[in-house]
C-alpha positions as CSV (number, residue, x, y, z in Angstrom):
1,X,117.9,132.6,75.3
2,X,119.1,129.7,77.0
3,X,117.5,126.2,76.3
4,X,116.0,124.1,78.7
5,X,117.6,120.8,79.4
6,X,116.1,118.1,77.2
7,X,116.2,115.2,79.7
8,X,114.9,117.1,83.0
9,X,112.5,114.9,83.1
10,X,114.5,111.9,83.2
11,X,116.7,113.5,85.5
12,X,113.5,114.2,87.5
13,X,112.5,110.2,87.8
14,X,115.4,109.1,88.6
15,X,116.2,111.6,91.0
16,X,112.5,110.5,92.7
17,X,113.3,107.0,91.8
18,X,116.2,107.5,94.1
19,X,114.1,108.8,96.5
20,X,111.9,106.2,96.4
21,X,114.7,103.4,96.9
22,X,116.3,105.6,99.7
23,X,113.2,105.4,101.9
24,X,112.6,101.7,100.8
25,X,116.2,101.4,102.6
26,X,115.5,103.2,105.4
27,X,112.4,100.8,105.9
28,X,114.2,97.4,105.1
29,X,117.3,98.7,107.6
30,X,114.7,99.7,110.1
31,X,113.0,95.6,109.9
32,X,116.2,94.4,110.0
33,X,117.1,95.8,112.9
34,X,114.1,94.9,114.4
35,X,114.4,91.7,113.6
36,X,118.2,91.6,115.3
37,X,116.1,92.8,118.3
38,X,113.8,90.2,118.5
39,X,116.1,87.1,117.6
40,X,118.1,89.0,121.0
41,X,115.3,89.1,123.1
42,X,114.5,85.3,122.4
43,X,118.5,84.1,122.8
44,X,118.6,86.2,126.1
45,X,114.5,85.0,127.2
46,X,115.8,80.9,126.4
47,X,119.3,81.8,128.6
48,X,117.1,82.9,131.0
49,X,114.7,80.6,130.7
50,X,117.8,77.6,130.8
51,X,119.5,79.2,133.9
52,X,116.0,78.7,136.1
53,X,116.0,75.0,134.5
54,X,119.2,74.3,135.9
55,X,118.4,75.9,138.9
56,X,115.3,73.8,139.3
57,X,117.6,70.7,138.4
58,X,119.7,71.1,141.3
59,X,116.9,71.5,143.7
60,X,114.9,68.6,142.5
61,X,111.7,68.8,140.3
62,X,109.5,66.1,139.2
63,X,109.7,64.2,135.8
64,X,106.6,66.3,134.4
65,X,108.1,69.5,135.7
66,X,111.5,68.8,133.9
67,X,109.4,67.3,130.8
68,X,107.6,70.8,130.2
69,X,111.0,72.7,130.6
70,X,112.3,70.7,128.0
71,X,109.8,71.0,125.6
72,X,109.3,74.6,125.9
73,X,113.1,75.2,125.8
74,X,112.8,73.2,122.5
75,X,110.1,75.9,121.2
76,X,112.3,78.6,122.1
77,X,115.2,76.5,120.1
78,X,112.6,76.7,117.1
79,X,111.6,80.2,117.6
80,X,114.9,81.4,117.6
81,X,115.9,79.2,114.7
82,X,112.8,80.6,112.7
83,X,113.9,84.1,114.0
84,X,118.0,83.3,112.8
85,X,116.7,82.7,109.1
86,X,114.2,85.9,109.5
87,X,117.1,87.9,110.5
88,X,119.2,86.5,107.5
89,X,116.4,87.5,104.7
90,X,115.8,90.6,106.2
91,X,120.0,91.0,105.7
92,X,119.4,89.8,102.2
93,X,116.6,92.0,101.2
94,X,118.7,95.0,102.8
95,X,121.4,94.7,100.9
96,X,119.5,94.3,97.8
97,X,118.0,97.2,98.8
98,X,121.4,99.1,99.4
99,X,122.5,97.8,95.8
100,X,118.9,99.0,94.1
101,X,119.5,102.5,95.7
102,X,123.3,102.8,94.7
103,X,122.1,102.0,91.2
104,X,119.3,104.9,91.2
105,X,122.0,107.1,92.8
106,X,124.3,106.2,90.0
107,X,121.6,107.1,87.3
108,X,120.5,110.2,88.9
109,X,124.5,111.8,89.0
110,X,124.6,110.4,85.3
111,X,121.9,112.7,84.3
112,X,123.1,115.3,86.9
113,X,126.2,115.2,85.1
114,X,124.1,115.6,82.0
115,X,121.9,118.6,83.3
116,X,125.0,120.3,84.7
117,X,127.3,119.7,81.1
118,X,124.2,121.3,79.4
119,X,124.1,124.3,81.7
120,X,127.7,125.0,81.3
121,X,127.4,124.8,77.6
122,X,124.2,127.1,77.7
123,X,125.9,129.5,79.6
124,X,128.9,129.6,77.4
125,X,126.9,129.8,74.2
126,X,124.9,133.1,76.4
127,X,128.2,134.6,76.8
128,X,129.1,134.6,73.3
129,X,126.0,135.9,72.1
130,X,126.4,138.5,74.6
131,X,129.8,139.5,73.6
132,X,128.7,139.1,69.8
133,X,125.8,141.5,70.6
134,X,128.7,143.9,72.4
135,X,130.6,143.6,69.3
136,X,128.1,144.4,67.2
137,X,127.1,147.8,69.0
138,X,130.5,148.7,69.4
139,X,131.1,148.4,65.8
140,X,128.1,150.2,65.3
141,X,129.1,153.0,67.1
142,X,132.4,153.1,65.7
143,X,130.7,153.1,62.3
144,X,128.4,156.1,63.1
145,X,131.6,158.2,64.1
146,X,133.3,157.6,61.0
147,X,130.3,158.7,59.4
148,X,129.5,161.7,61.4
149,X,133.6,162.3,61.2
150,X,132.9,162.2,57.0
């Protein structure tokens, strides 16, 4: 009878505890991204939002008309700067992320390994048995003939 692996369960955490850090990185990858997306659609909304201030420059606005486009240009300056170090920690926390699941991937083959070293050397200790037990009934059988043959 073969035994059961004595660290299944700890090959059974850290195979969830993988699992657990791959979705956590399928999460942070996803805000990241979504972060990217945002710090776009402010760069391309200011470009925008420049290009009709230069337009307006060539044909002419009042002092309190270019005053407001200046400010809120600056706003958008501090939006996107705000956004620029978002998108950097989200970067950071992915590829701490990335790191935490390569390590629980790591631990999870090591007791893979483990499990799989075990099962091999269960099912070479079955064999033998098996073969022992073969041996044994073969000699058995021989035995009885020589005794039926005395």
């Amino acid at each position: 009878m073969t035994k059961p692996f004595p660290l299944q369960t700890l090959l059974d955490m850290a195979n969830s505890r993988m699992d657990d850090a791959a979705r956590r990185l399928g999460e942070l990858i996803a805000n990241e991204t979504e972060d990217c997306r945002k710090l776009e659609l402010l760069e391309n909304y200011r470009a925008e939002y420049q290009a009709k201030f230069a337009e307006a420059l060539r044909n002419g606005i009042d002092p309190q008309a270019m005053r407001n486009y200046s400010l809120f240009i600056g706003k958008l300056d501090e939006a996107i700067a705000a956004q620029r170090d978002t998108v950097t920690q989200s970067k950071q926390r992915t590829v701490k992320g990335q790191q935490a699941w390569m390590d629980q991937r790591t631990r999870a083959k090591a007791f893979d390994a483990l499990s799989k070293r075990h099962q091999a050397k269960e099912a070479r200790d079955e064999l033998k048995r098996e073969q022992r037990m073969t041996d044994e009934h073969a000699s058995k059988q021989f035995r009885d003939r020589q005794s039926d043959d005395e």
